[in-house]
C-alpha positions in Angstrom: 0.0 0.0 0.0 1.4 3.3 -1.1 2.0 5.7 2.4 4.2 8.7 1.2 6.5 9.3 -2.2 9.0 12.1 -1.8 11.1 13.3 -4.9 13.1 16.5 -4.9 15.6 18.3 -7.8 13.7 16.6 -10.9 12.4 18.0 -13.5 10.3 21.3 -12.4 10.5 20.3 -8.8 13.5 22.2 -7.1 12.7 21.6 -3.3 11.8 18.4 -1.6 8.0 17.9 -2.1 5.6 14.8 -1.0 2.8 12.8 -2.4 0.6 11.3 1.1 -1.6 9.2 1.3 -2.4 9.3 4.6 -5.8 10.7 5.7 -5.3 13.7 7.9 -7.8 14.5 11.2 -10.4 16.1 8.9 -14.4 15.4 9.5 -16.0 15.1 6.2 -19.4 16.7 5.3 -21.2 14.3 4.8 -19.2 11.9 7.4 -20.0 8.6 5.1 -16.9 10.1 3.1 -14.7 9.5 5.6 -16.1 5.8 6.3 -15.5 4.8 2.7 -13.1 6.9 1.7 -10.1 6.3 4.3 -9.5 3.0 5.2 -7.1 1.6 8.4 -4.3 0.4 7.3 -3.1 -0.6 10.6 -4.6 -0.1 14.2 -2.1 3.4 14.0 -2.3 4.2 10.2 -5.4 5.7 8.6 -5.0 5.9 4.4 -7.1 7.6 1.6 -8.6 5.2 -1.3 -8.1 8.0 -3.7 -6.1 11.5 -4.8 -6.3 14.0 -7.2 -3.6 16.3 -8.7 -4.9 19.2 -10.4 -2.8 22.2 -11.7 -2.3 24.5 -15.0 -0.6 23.3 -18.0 2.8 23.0 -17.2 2.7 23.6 -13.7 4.2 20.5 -13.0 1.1 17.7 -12.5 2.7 14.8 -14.7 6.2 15.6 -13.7 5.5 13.8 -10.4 3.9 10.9 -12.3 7.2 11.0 -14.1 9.5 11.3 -10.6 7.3 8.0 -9.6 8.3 5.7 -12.8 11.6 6.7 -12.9 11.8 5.5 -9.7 10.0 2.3 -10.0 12.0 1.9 -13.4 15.4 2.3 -11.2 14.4 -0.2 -9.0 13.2 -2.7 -11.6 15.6 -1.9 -14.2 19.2 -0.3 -13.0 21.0 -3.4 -13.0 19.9 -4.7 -16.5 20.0 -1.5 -18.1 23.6 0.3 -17.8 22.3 3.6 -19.1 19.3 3.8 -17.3 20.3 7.1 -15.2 21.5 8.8 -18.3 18.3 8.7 -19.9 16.1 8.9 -16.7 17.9 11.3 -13.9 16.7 14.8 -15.0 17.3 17.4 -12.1 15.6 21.3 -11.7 17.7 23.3 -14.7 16.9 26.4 -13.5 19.6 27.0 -10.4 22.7 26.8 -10.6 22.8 24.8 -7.2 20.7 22.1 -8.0 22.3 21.4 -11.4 25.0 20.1 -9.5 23.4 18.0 -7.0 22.0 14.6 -7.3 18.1 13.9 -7.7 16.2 12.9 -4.1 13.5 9.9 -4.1 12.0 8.3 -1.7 8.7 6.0 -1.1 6.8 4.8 2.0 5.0 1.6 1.6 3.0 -0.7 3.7 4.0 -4.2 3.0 3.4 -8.1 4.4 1.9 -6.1 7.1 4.7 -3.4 8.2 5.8 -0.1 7.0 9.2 0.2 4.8 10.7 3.5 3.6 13.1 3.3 0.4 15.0 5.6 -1.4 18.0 7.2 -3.1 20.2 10.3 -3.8 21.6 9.9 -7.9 22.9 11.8 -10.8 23.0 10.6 -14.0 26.2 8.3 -14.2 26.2 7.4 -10.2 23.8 6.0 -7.2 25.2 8.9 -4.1 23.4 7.5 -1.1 20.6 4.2 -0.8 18.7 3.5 2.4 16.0 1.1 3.4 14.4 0.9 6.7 11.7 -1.2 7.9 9.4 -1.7 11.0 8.2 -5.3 10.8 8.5 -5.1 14.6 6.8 -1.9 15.4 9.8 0.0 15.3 11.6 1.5 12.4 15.2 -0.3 12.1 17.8 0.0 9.6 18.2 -2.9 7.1 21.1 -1.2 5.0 22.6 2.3 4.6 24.8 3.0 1.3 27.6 5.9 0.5 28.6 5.3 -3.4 29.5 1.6 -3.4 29.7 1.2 0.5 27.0 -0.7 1.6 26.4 -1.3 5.9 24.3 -4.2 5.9 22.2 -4.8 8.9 21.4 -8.0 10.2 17.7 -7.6 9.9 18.8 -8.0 5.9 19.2 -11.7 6.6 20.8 -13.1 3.5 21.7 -9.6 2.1 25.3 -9.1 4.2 27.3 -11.1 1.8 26.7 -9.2 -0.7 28.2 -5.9 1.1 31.4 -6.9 -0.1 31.0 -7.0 -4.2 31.6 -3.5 -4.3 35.6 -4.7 -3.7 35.5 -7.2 -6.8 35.0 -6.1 -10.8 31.3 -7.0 -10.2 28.8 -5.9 -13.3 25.6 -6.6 -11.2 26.2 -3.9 -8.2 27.9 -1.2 -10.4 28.2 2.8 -9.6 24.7 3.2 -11.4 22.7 0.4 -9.9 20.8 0.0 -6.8 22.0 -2.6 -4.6 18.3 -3.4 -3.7 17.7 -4.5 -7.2 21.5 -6.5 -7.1 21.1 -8.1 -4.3 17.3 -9.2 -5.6 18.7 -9.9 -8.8 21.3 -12.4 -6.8 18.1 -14.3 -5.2 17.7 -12.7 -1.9 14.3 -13.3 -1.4 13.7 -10.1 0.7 15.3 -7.9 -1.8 13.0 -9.4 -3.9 10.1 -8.9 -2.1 11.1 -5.7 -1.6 11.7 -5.0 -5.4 7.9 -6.9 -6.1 6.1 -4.8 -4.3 7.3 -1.4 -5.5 7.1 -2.5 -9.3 3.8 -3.7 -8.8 2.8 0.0 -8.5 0.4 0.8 -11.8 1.3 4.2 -13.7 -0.7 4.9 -17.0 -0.8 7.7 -19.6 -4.6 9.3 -20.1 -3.2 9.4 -23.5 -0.6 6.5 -24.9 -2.0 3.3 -24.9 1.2 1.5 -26.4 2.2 0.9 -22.4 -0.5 -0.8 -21.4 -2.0 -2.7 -25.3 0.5 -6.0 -24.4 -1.2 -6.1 -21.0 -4.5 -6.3 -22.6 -3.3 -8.7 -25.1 -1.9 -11.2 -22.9 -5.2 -10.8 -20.5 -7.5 -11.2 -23.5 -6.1 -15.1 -23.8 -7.4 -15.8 -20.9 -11.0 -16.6 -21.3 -12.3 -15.9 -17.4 -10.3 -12.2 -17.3 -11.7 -11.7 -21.2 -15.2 -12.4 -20.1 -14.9 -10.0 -17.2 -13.5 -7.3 -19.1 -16.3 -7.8 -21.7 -18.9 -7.6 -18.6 -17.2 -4.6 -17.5 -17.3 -2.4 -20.6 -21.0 -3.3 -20.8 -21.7 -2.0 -17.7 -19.6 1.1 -18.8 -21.9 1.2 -21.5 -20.0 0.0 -24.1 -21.4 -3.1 -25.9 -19.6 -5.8 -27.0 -19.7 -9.0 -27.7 -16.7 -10.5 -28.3 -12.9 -9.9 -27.9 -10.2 -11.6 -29.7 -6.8 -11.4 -31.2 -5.9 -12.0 -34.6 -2.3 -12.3 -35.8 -0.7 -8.6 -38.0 -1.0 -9.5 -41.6 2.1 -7.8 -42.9 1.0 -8.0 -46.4 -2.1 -5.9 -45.4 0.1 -3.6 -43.8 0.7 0.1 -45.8 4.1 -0.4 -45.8 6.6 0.0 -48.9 6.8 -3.7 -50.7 10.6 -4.0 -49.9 10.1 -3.2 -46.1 7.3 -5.8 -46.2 9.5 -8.0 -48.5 12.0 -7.4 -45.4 9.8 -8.1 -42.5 9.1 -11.2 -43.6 12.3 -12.4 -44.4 13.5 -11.4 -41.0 10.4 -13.8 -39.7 9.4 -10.1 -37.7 6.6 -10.8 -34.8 4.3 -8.6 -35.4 1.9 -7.1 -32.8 -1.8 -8.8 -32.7 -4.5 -7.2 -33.6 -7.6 -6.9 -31.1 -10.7 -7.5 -32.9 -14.1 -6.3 -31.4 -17.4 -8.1 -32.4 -20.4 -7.0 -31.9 -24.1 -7.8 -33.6 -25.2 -7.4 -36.9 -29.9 -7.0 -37.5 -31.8 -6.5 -40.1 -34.8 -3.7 -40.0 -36.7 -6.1 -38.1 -34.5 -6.5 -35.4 -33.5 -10.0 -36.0 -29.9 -10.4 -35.5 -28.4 -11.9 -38.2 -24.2 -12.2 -38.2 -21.7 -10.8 -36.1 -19.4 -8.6 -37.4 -15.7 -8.1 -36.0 -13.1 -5.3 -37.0 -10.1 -4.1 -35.6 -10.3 -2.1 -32.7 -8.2 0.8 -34.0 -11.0 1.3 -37.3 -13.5 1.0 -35.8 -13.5 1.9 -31.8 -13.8 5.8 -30.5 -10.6 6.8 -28.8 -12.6 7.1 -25.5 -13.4 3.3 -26.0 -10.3 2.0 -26.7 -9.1 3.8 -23.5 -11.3 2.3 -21.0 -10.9 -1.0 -23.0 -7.1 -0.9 -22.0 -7.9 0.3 -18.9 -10.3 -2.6 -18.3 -7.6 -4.9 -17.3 -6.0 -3.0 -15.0 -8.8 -1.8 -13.0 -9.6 -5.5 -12.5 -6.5 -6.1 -11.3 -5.6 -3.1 -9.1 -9.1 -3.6 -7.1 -9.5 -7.7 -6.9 -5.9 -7.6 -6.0 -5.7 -4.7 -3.6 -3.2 -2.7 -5.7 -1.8 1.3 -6.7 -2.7 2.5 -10.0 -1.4 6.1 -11.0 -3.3 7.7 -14.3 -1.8 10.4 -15.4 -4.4 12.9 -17.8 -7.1 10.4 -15.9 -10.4 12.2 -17.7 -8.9 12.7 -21.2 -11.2 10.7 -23.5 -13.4 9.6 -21.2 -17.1 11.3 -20.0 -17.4 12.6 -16.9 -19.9 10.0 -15.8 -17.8 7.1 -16.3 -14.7 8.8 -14.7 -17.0 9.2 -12.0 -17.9 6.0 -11.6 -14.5 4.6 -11.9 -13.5 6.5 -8.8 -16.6 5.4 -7.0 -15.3 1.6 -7.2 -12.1 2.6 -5.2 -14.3 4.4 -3.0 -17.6 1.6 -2.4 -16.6 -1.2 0.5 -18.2 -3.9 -2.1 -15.5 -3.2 -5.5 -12.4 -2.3 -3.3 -12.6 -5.0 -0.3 -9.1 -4.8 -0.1 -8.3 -1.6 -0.1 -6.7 -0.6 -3.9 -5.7 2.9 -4.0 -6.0 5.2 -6.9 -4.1 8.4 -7.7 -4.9 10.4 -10.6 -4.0 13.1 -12.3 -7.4 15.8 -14.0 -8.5 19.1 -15.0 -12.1 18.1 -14.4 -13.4 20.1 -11.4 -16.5 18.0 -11.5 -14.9 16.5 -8.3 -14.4 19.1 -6.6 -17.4 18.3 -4.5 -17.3 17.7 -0.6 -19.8 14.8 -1.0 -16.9 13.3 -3.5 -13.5 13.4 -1.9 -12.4 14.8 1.6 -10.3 18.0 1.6 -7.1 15.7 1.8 -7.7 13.4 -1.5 -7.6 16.9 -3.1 -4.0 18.5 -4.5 -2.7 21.1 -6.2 0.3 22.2 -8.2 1.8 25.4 -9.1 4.8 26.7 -11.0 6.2 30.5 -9.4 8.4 32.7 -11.5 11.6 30.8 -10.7 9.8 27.5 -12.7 10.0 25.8 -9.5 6.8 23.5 -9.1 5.1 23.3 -5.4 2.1 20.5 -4.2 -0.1 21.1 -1.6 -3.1 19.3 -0.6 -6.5 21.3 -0.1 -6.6 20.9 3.8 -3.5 22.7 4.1 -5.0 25.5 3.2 -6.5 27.5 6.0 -10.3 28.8 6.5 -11.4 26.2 4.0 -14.9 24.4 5.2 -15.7 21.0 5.2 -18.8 22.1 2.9 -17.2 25.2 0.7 -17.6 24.5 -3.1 -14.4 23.9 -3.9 -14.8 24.0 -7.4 -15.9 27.1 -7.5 -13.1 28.7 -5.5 -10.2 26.8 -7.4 -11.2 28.3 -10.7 -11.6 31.5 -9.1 -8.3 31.3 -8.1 -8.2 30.4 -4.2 -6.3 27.6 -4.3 -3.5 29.0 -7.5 -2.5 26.2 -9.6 -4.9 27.9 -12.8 -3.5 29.5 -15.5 -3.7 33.3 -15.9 -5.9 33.3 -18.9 -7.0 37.0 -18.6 -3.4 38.0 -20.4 -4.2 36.0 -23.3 -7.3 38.4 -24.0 -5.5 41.6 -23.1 -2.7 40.0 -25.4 -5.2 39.2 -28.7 -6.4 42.8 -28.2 -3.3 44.7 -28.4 -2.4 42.4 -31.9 -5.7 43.4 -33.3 -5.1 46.9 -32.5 -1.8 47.5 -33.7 -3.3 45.2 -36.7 -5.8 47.6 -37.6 -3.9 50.7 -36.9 -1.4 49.3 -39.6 -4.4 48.9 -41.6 -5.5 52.3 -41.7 
């Protein structure tokens, strides 16, 4: 379960800034919020079900979507991939300080029962510092601290302490650039691996690119119990189907030049499937009469081919009690089924066990007290140094339990809009100095 991720000197973000998802000692108007919204994650730990980042254009929203994969792609990925920090670490550009000083991440997580904290100092060619603590006991203890390639191993680490020493020895799995969470998982440590599990299991999706998530749909689509539930699922998103299936790319139908085909298939190339929709063909009567199937990129809307990738996914994350992150959550999709998407995470009956879900929107349709408490709601602004800045709604002070809350962010009591007013005073001054040319 996902507690706290804290990032600092990436990207827009120049000061140290944190993601919680812990519920704060707020009373909800009406209270039933709070019941279904929060959940106890242990007798001493009360977590939110649900948050949303809103923000201007290129105030900094997806950037922390982005500070989240690159560190889930670090610890999946840094010892298989030698570049990885080169094409990943990206720190605040705009002081000359922080251009100099290595990126900050770290995540809290609830796992197998106890709270673990994880994280990292790097630049782009080196890991500075690694840390991982743990309180299986009650009590936070160290399991390992790292400076560079020193690594203090802690006997809690059982297994992990013979490993300490392959920073001494020409060693290509714990290198400069890779976390020696992922090395010593990598080696079979079957903490570390847990460890490593549980932090790539975290979900994070683009609103708009689908090519992440299309192989997850096509390997859950060969399996006919998930394919029937995703099929039940889109119908009760309104969107009726009868049939999903994949059918193998037909290079020869593909509008490609003949010698790149003549190419592909000499080179025996695996193609991507195709996923075919079906659905019912009747005559005037009503009668049906065949069933016609096409490929879902003719023939579906974008907003259907979105939650039909989503589909999967959403199964998953709430039968299996996960994180999902959507990033540009509302793009394609109507308000009513983006709605009742986040009401899933939020009913006892769809999320028995507790799946979280952060997302990322410019709809202030949920701005609404009887939707999310005043600490599911966030906000992120950009000042004139470029520096982005989160804060959650409750942190702000004089603001009721009952306040319209939509109404006051696009007013402006909350920042994180965009100044739009210049852009009207800017179009006016053009067409004046157009028509004075003019005359």
């Amino acid at each position: 379960m996902f507690i706290e991720f804290s990032f600092a000197n990436f990207r827009s973000y120049k000061d140290l800034q944190t993601l919680s998802m812990i519920a704060a000692d707020i009373t909800s108007n009406p209270s039933i919020i709070d019941q279904n919204n929060t959940f106890a994650a242990t007798p001493k730990l009360r977590l939110l079900h649900s948050k949303a980042i809103y923000g201007a254009n290129a105030s900094g929203k997806s950037n922390i979507v982005k500070a989240l994969s690159v560190f889930i792609a670090l610890v999946r990925h840094s010892v298989k991939d030698d570049n990885l920090l080169q094409k990943t670490i990206d720190v605040f550009q705009l002081n000359t300080q922080t251009v100099h000083e290595p990126a900050f991440f770290q995540l809290i997580f609830l796992h197998e029962g106890a709270v673990f904290r994880y994280g990292f100092e790097v630049r782009q060619q080196q890991i500075i510092t690694e840390w991982l603590f743990g309180a299986p006991n009650g009590r936070e203890t160290t399991y390992f601290l790292r400076e560079n390639k020193d690594v203090d191993v802690k006997p809690i680490f059982k297994g992990a302490k013979r490993f300490a020493t392959l920073n001494k020895e020409n060693n290509e799995i714990f290198r400069d650039n890779a976390l020696f969470l992922t090395a010593v998982a990598t080696m079979g440590n079957k903490i570390a691996a847990s460890m490593v599990n549980a932090i790539a299991a975290i979900n994070l999706i683009s609103g708009l690119q689908y090519s992440m998530i299309q192989k997850i749909l096509e390997q859950e689509l060969q399996n006919n119990q998930i394919k029937e539930a995703i099929i039940e699922l889109l119908k009760n998103a309104d969107i009726d189907m009868q049939d999903l299936h994949l059918q193998p790319a037909n290079i020869g139908e593909m509008e490609l030049s003949v010698a790149l085909k003549d190419w592909l298939i000499a080179q025996e190339v695996n193609m991507t499937n195709n996923i075919m929709s079906s659905r019912y063909q009747y005559d005037e009567a009503g009668n049906q009469t065949a069933t016609i199937s096409k490929d879902i990129e003719e023939w579906e809307s974008e907003g259907t081919k979105k939650m039909l990738y989503l589909s999967p996914i959403l199964l998953q994350t709430l039968t299996e009690g996960k994180v999902l992150v959507i990033d540009e959550f509302d793009a394609r999709l109507h308000p009513q089924l983006t709605h009742a998407i986040i009401a899933l995470f939020h009913a006892p009956a769809t999320n028995p066990h507790h799946a979280q879900l952060i997302f990322v929107t410019h709809d202030t349709s949920f701005l609404k007290p009887h939707l999310l408490r005043r600490d599911q709601i966030c906000f992120v602004d950009k000042n004139s140094f470029g520096q982005s800045h989160l804060n959650t709604l409750v942190e702000f002070k004089g603001v009721r339990n009952d306040a319209l809350y939509d109404k006051q962010y696009l007013e402006g009591a909350y920042g994180a809009i965009p100044f739009v007013k210049k852009m009207s005073q800017f179009f006016t001054e053009k067409i004046d100095q157009h028509e004075q040319q003019n005359q």
